[in-house]
N, C-alpha and C positions, 0 to 999 in steps of 0.2 A: 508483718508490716503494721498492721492495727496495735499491735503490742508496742511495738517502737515507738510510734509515733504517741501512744496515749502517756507513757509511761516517763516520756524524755520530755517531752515540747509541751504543754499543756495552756500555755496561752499563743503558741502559733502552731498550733498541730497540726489544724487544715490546710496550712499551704505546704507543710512538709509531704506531707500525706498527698497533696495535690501535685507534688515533685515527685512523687513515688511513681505515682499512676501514669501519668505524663511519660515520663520514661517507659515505664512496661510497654505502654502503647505505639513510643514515638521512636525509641531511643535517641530521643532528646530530650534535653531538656528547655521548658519555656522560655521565652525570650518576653513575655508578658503577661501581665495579669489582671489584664483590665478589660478580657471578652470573656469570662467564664460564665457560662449559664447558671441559675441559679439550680437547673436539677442534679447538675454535675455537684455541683456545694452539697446538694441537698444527701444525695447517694454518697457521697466520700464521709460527710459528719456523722449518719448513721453508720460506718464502718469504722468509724474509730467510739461510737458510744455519748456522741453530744454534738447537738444540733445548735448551740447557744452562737455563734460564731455567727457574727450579720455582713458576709462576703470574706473576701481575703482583704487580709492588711494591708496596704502599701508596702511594698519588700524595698529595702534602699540594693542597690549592686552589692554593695559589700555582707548584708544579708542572702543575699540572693548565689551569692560564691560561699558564701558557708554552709546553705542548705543543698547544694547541689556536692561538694567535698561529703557531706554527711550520709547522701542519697550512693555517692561511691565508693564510700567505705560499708555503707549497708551490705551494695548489693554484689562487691567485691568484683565494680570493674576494670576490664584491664585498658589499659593505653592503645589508641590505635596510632603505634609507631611504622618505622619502615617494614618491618618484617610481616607484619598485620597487614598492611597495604599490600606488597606482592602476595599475600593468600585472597586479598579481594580479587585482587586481577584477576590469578586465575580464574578463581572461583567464578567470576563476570566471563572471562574468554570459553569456559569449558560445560558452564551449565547451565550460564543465563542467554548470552546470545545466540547462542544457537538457536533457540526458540520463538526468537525473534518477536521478545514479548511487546507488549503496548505500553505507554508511557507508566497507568494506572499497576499495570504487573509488576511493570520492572520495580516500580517506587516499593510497592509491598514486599517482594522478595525480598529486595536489598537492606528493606527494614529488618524483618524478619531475620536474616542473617548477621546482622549487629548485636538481637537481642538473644540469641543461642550464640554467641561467640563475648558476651557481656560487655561491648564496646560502646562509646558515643559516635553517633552516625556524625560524621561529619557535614557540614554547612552547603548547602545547595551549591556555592561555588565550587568549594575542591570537592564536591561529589560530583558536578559534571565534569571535572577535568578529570578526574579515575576514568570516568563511564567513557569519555569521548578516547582517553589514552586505549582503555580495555578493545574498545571498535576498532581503532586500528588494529591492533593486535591480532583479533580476531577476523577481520577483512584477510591481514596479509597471512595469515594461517590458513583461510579457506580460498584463497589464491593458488597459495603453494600447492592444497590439498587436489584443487582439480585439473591445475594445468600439471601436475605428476601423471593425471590418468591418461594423457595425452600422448599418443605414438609418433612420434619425426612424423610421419604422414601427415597426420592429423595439422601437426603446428604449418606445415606446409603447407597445406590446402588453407588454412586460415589467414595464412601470411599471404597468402593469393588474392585473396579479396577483399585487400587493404589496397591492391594497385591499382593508380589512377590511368596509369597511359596517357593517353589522349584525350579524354573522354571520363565521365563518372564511373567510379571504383563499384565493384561488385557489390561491395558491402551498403552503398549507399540507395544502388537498384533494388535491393533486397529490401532494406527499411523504408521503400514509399510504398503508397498504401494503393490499392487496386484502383478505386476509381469507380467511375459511373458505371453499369450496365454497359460493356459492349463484347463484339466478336475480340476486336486489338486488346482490350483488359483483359480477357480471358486467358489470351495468348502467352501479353506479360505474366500474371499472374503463373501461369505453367511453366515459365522462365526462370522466374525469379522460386519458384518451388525446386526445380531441376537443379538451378546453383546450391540452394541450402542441401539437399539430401546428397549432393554431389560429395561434401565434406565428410559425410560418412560418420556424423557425431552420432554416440548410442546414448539413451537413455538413463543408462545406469550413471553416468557420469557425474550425474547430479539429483541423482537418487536420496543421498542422507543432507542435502540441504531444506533446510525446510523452503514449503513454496514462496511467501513473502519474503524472504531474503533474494531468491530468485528473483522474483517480480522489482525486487529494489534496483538489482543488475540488471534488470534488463533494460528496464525506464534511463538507468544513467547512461546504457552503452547505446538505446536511440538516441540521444541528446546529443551524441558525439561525432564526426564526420572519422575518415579513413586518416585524414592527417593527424585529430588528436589521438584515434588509439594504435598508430605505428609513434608517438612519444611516450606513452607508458612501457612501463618496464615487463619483461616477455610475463612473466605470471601473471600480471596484473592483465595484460590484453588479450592471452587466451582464456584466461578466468569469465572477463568479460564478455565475451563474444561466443562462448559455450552458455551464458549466461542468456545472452539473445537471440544465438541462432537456435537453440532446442525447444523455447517456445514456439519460434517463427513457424516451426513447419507447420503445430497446429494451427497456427492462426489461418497460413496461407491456403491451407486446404479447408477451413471454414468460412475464409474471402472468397477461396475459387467456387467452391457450394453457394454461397448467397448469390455471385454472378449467374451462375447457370440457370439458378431458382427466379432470378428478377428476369433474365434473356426470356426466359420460357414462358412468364406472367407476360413480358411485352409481344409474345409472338401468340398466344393467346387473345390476347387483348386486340390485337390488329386483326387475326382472323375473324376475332365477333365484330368487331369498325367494319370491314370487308364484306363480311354477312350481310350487316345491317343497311351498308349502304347500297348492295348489290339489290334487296328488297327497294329501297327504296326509289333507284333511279328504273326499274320494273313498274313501279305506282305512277311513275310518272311518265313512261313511256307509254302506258294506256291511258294516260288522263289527255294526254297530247294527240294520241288514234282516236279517243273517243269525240276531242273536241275538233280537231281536225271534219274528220266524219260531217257531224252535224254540224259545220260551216256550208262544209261541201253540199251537203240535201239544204241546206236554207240557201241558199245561192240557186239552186235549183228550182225550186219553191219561186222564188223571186221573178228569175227569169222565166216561168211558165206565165205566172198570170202579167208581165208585160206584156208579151206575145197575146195573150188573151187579149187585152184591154185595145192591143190596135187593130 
């Protein structure tokens, strides 16, 4: 690159050179040149062998398309056409989301795979429409994948507790939450545990999902009453609902443990009140004998020396 650049360009070599670097880094190319550090200058002029260069030049556009044609002929990139694009997809449905990386990851992978495939990373708009297209894809893929693990029974028991009757659907008894300290909480709670394990859903089911992807299903299927997830479509609702009911049980037997632990503090709590106050109306039952008493001897007292006195 240093060769290129000194060899060809010698009164704008630093901005070519600054389009080289840019690329390696970004797999793109700038869209401006009028926030560069001066250490960044400073590091790129000692790589090409001259520091004489006081910033970059003002690039007009039509400069600015000729040095980036020159940066792609260097580095022999290819076009990201249609065929390029369905290898990102999958490449996003099969290795990236699953892992269910963070904004900061996703960004760096996706770079990183532009610059070992020698492509220009597309524009933050048609990069989010790839990424958001690739989500679906991959939603309805891990849809399909766990409501397959699913026996008639199973979808059964699920379809069960989407019905309303009379009265609030199973699923909706199951998604409220315990409540204060009481004997009736408890009860529910044992209820509302006995519907979930009734379903008979195992673990394994959602074993190769990573857990934040879970935790995303599940947040969206409490959000949801019985009415919106009997309108999704069957994959998408057993998907869901395996998605909410396999956490549930831990929750609900870590609800039913903190009621029993709070029950136990308040029946505690009441027998040291009961102690204390049981002392206390004893202090006062002899303050009350003791004053009583020596009313009764001064009264006594009293009426002796009247008697006296007549």
């Amino acid at each position: 690159m240093v060769e290129y650049c000194s060899a060809d360009y010698k009164r704008r070599r630093l901005t070519l050179c600054y389009y080289l670097k840019y690329f390696q880094l970004h797999a793109q190319f700038p869209t401006s040149l009028g926030f560069v550090s001066a250490q960044v200058l400073e590091f790129l002029a000692s790589q090409i062998g001259g520091a004489d260069d006081n910033g970059l030049p003002v690039v007009p556009k039509r400069t600015a398309r000729f040095y980036r044609r020159q940066v792609i002929a260097f580095l022999d990139i290819q076009h990201f056409d249609k065929e390029a694009r369905a290898v990102f997809l999958d490449w996003l449905v099969k290795a990236v989301l699953p892992t269910a990386p963070n904004e900061a990851t996703s960004d760096a992978v996706i770079t990183e795979w532009f610059l070992s495939m020698r492509m220009i990373r597309p524009r933050a708009k048609a990069l989010s429409n790839l990424i958001t297209k690739a989500a679906r894809r991959f939603e309805r893929n891990l849809f399909a994948r766990i409501a397959g693990r699913l026996s008639g029974d199973h979808r059964a028991r699920l379809d069960a507790l989407l019905e309303t009757g009379a009265g609030f659907s199973p699923f909706a008894e199951v998604s409220r939450n315990s409540g204060a300290a009481s004997v009736e909480n408890v009860l529910r709670t044992v209820t509302r545990l006995d519907t979930v394990c009734a379903v008979s859903l195992d673990q394994t089911i959602l074993e190769d999902v990573h857990p934040d992807i879970i935790e995303r299903f599940r947040l969206r299927a409490g959000t949801e009453d019985a009415w919106d997830m009997r309108r999704h479509p069957d994959e998408t609702r057993y998907a869901l609902l395996c998605c909410f009911l396999i956490p549930r049980t831990a929750e609900l037997i870590d609800e039913l443990g903190d009621l029993l632990i709070s029950i136990t503090h308040k029946i505690s709590a009441r027998a040291e009140a009961t102690r204390y106050l049981r002392r206390f109306w004893n202090s006062v039952k002899q303050l009350r004998r003791s004053f009583c008493a020596n009313t009764l001897a001064t009264r006594i007292c009293v009426a002796k020396s009247i008697l006296a006195s007549t």
